[in-house]
Each structure stands twice: as structure tokens, then as C-alpha cells.
C-alpha positions in Angstrom: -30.5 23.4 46.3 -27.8 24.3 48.9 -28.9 27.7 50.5 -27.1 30.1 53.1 -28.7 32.4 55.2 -26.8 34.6 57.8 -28.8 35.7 60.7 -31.1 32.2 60.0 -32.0 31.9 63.6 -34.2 34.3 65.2 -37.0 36.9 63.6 -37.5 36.8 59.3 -33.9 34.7 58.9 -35.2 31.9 60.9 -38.6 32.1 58.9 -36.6 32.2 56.0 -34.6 28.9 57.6 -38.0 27.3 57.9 -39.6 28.1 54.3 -36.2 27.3 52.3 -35.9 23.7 54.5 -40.4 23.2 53.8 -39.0 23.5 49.7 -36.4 20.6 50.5 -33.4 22.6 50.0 -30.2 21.9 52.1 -29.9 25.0 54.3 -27.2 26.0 56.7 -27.3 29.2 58.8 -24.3 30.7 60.6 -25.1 32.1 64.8 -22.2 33.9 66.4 -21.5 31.3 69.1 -21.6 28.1 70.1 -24.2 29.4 72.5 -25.7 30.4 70.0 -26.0 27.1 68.0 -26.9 25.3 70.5 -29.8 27.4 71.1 -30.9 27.4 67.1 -30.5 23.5 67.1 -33.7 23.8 69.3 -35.7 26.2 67.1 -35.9 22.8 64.4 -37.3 19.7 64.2 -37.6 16.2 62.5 -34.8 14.9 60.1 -35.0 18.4 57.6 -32.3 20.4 59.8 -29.8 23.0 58.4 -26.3 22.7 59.1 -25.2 25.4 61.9 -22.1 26.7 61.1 -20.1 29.3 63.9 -18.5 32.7 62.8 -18.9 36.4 64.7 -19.6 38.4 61.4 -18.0 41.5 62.7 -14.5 39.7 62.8 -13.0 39.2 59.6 -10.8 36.3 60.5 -13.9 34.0 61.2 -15.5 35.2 58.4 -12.9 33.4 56.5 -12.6 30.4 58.8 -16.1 30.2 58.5 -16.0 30.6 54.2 -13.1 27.8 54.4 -15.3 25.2 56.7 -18.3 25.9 54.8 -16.5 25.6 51.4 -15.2 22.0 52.3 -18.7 20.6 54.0 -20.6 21.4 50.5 -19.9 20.8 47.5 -21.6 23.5 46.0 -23.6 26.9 47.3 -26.6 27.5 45.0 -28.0 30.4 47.2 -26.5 32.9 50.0 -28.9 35.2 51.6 -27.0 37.9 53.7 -29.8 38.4 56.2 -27.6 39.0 59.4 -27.4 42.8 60.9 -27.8 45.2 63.9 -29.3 48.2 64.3 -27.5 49.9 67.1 -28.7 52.8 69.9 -25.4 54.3 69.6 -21.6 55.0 68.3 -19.8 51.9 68.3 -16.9 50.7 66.2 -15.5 47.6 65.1 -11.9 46.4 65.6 -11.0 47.6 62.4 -12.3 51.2 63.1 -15.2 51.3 61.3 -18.7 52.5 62.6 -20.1 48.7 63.9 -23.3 49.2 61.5 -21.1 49.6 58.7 -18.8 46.4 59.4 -21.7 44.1 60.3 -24.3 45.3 57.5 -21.8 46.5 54.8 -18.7 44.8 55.1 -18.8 41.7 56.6 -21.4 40.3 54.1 -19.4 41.7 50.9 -16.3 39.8 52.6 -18.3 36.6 53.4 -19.6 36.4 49.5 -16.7 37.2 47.8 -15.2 34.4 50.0 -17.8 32.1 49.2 -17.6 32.6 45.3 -15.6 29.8 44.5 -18.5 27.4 46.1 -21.0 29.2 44.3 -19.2 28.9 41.0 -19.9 25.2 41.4 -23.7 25.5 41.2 -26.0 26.1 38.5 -27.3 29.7 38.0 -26.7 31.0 42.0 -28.0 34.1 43.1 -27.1 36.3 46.1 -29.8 38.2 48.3 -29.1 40.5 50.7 -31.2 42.4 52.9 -31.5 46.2 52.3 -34.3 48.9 53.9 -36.7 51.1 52.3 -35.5 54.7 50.9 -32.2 53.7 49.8 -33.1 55.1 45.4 -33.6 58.6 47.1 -30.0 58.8 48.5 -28.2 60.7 46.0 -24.2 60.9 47.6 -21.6 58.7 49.1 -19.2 60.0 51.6 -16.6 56.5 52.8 -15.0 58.7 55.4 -18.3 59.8 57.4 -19.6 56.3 57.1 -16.7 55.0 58.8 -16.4 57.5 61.0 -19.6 59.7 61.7 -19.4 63.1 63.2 -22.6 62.7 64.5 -25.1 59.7 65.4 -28.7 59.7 64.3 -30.7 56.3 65.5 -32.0 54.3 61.8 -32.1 57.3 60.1 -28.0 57.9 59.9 -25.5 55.3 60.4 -28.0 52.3 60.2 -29.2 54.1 56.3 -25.5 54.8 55.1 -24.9 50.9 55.9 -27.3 49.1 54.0 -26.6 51.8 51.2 -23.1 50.5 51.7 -23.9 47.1 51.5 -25.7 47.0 48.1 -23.5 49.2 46.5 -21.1 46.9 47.1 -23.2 43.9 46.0 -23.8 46.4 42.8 -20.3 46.6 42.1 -19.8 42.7 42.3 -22.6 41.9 40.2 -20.7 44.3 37.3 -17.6 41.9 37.7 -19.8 38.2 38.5 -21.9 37.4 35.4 -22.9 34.0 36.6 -24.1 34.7 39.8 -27.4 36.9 40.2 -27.4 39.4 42.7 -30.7 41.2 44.4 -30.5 43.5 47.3 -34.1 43.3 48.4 -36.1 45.5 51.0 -38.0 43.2 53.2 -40.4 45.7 54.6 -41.3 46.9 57.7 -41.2 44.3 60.2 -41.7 43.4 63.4 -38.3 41.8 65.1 -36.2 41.9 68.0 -33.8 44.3 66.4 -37.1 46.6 65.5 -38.4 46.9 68.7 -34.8 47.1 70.5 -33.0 50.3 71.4 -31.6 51.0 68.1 -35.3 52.3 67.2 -36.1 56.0 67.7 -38.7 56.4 71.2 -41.6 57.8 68.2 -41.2 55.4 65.9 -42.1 52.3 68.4 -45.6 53.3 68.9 -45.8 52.7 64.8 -44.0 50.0 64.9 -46.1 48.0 67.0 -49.5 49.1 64.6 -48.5 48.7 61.2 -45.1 46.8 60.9 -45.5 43.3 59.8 -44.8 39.9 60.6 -40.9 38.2 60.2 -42.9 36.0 58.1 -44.2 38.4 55.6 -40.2 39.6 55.4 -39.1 36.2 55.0 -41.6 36.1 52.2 -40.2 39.2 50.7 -36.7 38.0 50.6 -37.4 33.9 49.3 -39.2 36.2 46.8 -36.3 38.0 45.4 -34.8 34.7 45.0 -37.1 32.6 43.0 -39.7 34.8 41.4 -39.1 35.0 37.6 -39.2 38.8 37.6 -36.4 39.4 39.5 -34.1 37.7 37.2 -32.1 40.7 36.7 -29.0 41.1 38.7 -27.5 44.0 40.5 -31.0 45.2 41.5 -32.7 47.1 44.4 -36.2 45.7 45.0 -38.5 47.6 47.3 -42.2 47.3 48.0 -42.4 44.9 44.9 -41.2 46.8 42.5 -37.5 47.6 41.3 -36.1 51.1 42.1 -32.9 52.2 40.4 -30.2 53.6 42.7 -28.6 57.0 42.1 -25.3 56.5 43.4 -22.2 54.0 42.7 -18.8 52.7 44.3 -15.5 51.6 42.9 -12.3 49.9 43.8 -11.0 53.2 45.2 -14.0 53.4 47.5 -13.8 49.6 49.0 -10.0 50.1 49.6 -11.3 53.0 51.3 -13.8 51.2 52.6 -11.8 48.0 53.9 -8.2 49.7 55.3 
């Protein structure tokens, strides 16, 4: 299989790199610089490799430089898993003045899979998986203008929440219109990473953190999961903790226009 995985070079994507390229599947990952890829080209070894592919996710213009490059190196895209995202310690916005949580976590992978539909058409029963958080079936509103723009900013609790809500109620709404490709937004877990024990985390939550979160390979696990185990062959699902949890809330074409001017 021909597999995608954004953010495949550090923490649970590049344990998710390694486990998709141990089951023989072609795998390409896409790093932010060429920097960047020079450094992943060092995290693997012997002739299984993934393809390294360049694109800042927060611009949209390389996202679709990056869908175009990608689209004419394989012939076919059996599996994207949109794994890249920040959690940030404060207000920042993207170029397109959204709240940068929002772009990067919400936006940018609903751009880089619609882009990358054509390639998946090609392949025999794709999928999509993209990485969600816990506590996202007890949200019970929407509100596109505070996302963008937040009146106030709460570390992982606010901005960083209202993003990966974002993001699969966007994948939601494409798996309504895509009946050939299988979508799962999927809650790794609590787990240890840079981005977890960076700045973006609240000062109390750390101490946690550092006793009971769990290893980028347990969350790599997690997501391969949602891929290829049987029951999760059900598309426009939230998986959390094993088990599937419905999601209150919904978005529509008014919402991503809102969403994307």
C-alpha cells in the first residue's frame, strides 16, 4: 500500500513512519523544510525508506505544490494519515488570519486531502485518518468566528480543543460527500511528545503528563489501529479510548466558506 503521514518525523508520526514501512507499505512523510528532511532522512535505515516530500502546512500554496508533486511521484495513495499539528502557548495567527491552531490542525489537513482525492481515487478501498484529542463527543456548539478569531486564549483547553473539533467535522462533512474513501478521526491518547511537554501545555498538567501519559508508540498504535482493524470500517467516525463516540455537532458549506475566507 502507498501510505501518507504528515508530521511522520518526530514523536507518534515517526513511529507510525516506522510500523507502516515494518508492514512493507510504501510510505512518504511530508517535514516543513529542507532542513527538515535532511534531518528525517537520518531517523531511517536500510533500503525500506519513505519518500520525504517538502511543504509548510500552514501555507496553502505549498500545500498544493506539495498535493501536485506527490500526485505525479505515485500512482496511487491508498492511505493519508493527517498526523501533523501544534499546540501553541499563545495567540498566533496564520497568514490568512485565522488562529494558527486552527489553520495547521483544521484547515490545512482538510485542504491537503481534498487535494489529494484524485490520487486516492486510484487505489482500492483508501481510508483517511486523522488525528483528534479526547473530549471532543461532549462539545455540543460551533462558533467559526471565535475559532478564527478568539476573544480570549486558554492553553489545550480552548483554541487547541475548538481545532481538532474543527478538523473532524470537516473530515465528517467529507466523508457525507466521498463514499469510496473511509474516513476515521481517531484519538490517539495521552501521550508523551515534544509538543506535550512544550509550552503549549498548562504548568499543572506537566507534572501528569510525565506520570501517566504514554509512549509515541502506544499512539502510533492507536492511529495504524484506526486504519486496519475490521471494526473501524465505518466512515465518518470519532474513535476515542477504543471505542466509537458519536459527535453532537455538525458543519456545512456555509461554515467552511466561513471557515476558509
Amino acid at each position: 500500500m502507498h501510505i501518507l503521514i504528515t508530521g511522520g518525523h518526530s514523536g507518534m508520526g515517526l513511529e507510525l513512519s516506522k510500523k507502516n514501512l515494518q508492514q512493507g507499505h510504501k510510505v512518504g512523510i511530508i517535514v516543513r523544510s529542507a532542513a527538515r528532511k535532511q534531518e528525517a532522512a537520518q531517523l531511517f535505515s536500510g533500503e525500506n525508506v519513505p519518500d520525504i516530500f517538502i511543504a509548510d502546512l500552514s501555507k496553502r500554496d505549498q500545500i498544493a505544490a506539495v498535493a501536485e508533486e506527490i500526485t505525479k511521484a505515485w500512482d496511487k495513495l491508498d492511505g493519508l494519515f493527517n498526523n501533523a499539528g501544534v499546540l501553541l502557548d499563545q495567540l498566533y495567527y496564520s497568514d490568512y488570519g485565522n488562529e494558527l491552531q486552527l489553520e495547521i490542525n483544521a484547515i490545512s489537513p482538510y485542504l491537503l486531502t481534498k487535494a489529494l482525492k484524485p490520487l486516492m481515487d486510484k487505489a482500492n478501498a483508501p481510508f483517511v485518518v486523522s488525528t483528534a484529542t479526547s473530549g471532543l463527543d461532549k462539545k455540543k456548539d460551533v462558533d467559526i468566528a471565535s475559532f478564527k478569531k478568539p476573544k480570549k486564549f486558554t492553553k489545550l483547553l480552548g483554541s487547541y480543543i475548538d481545532s481538532k473539533l474543527t478538523l473532524v467535522l470537516l473530515m465528517n462533512y467529507l466523508s457525507k460527500q466521498w463514499k469510496n474513501i473511509r474516513i476515521v478521526n481517531a484519538d490517539p491518547g495521552a501521550i508523551k511528545t515534544k509538543m506535550t511537554a512544550g509550552d503549549g501545555m498548562p504548568f499543572w498538567l506537566k507534572p501528569i503528563r510525565n506520570l501517566l501519559f504514554k509512549s509515541p508508540e502506544h499512539g502510533a498504535q492507536n492511529l495504524y489501529d484506526a486504519a486496519f482493524k475490521r471494526y473501524f470500517a465505518d466512515s465518518g467516525i470519532y474513535v476515542s479510548s477504543g471505542k466509537l463516540r458519536k459527535i453532537k455537532v455538525e458543519i456545512g458549506e456555509a461554515e467552511i466558506d466561513q471557515l476558509l475566507s
